[in-house]
N, C-alpha and C positions, 0 to 999 in steps of 0.2 A: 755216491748218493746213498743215503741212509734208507731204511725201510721209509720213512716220512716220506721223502722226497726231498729231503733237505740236504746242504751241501753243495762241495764245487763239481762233484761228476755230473757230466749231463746226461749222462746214458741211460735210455728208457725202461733200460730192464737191469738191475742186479746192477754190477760194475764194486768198485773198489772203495774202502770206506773215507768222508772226504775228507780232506785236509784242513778244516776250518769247521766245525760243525758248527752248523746253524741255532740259534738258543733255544731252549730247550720249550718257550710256548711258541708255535706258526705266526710269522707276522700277518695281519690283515690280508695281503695280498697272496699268500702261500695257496697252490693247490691244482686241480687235477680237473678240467673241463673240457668237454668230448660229448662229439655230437657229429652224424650221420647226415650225408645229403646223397642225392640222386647225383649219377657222374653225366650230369649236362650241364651245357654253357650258364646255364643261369648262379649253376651253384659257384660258378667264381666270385663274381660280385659278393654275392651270398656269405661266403662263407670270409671272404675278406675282413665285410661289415660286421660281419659276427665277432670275430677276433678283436677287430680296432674297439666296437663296443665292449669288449670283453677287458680288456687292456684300462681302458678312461674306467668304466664301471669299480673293476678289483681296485684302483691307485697303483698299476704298478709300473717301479719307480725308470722307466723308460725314455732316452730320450727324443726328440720327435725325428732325428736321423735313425735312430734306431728303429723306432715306432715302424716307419715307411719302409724300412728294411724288412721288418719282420711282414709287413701285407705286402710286398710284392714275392717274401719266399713263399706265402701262404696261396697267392695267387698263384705263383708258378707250379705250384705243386700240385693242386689244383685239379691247374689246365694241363697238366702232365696225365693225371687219372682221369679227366672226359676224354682228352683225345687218347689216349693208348690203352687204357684198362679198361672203359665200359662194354668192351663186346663179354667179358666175363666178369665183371662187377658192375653189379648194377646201383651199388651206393659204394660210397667213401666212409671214412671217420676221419674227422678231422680232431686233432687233440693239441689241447694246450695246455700245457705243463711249467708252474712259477715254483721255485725253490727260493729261499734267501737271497742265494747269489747267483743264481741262472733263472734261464726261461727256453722251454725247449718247444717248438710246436712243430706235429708230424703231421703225414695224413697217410692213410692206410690203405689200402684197395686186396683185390680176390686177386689179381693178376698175380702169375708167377716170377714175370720177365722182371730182369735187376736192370733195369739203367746205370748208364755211366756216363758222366759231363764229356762232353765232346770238344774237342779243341776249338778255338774259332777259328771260323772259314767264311771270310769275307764275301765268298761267291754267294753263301744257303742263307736264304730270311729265316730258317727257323735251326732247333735240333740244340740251340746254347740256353735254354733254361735251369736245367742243372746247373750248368758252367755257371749260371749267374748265380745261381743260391748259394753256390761253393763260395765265389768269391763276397757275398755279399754277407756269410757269414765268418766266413776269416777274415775280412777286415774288422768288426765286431770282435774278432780273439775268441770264436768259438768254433764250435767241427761239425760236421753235419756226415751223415750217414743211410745209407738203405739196408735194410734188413729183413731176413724173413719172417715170416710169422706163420704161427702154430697151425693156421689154415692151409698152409701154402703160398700167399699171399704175398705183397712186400709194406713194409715201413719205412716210407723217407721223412727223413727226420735232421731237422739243424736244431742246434742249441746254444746260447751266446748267454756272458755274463752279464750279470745286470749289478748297478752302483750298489753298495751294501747300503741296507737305509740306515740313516741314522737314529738313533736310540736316544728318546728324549728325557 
């Protein structure tokens, strides 16, 4: 990913220069939207509708299996930061990030603890939301990651290609 954000890396910070650079003016849909909720149940919906409006409003070039993919990783991630991170974060950020050929959205929390996707176990109703964003972004052909941040805090974060638009 370039300083723009443009290109095939999906990496939210820094990473390697891409392999196909993107042309040289932002397509319409290019760019970088990020915005704070309180980590209660309500901000799941919330922050879902925000995204899916986010997505129809910019045009970007999505398709509607992808679309549902990317609001139930935004859900999951979510409902990861009300239930485990609010006793030391008391908002989120959620971020959504369009390059040319990717689209990357994270959310961010205070909490220190790293999650990691859990195998499925048929007995537990809960504990595979990760597992799912994992798998729901690598069938999409893209990686997804947690990370720390300069607070202490963590960043999970998936990011998947999206079609090149075509150039009229």
């Amino acid at each position: 990913m370039d300083d723009d954000g443009r290109g095939s890396g999906p990496r939210p910070r820094g990473g390697a220069a891409p392999l196909n650079p993107g042309p040289a003016d932002p397509l319409p849909y290019e760019g970088v939207w990020r915005f704070t909720a309180p980590t209660v149940d309500a901000s799941v919906p919330q922050a879902r509708h925000a995204v899916r409006d986010l997505l129809r409003c910019q045009g970007v070039p999505v398709s509607a299996d992808l679309a549902q993919g990317l609001l139930l990783i935004v859900s999951e991630l979510v409902t990861n930061a009300v239930k485990h991170a609010a006793v030391l974060s008391p908002t989120i950020a959620v971020e959504v990030a369009v390059g040319a050929e990717w689209l990357r959205v994270s959310v961010e929390d205070n909490h220190p603890y790293r999650p990691t996707a859990l195998e499925t176990d048929h007995g537990r109703t809960g504990g595979r939301g990760l597992l799912l964003v994992r798998e729901i972004t690598r069938e999409a052909g893209g990686v997804c990651e947690v990370d720390h941040t300069a607070s202490g805090g963590k960043v999970i974060w998936a990011a998947v290609p999206l079609e090149p638009a075509r150039l009229a």
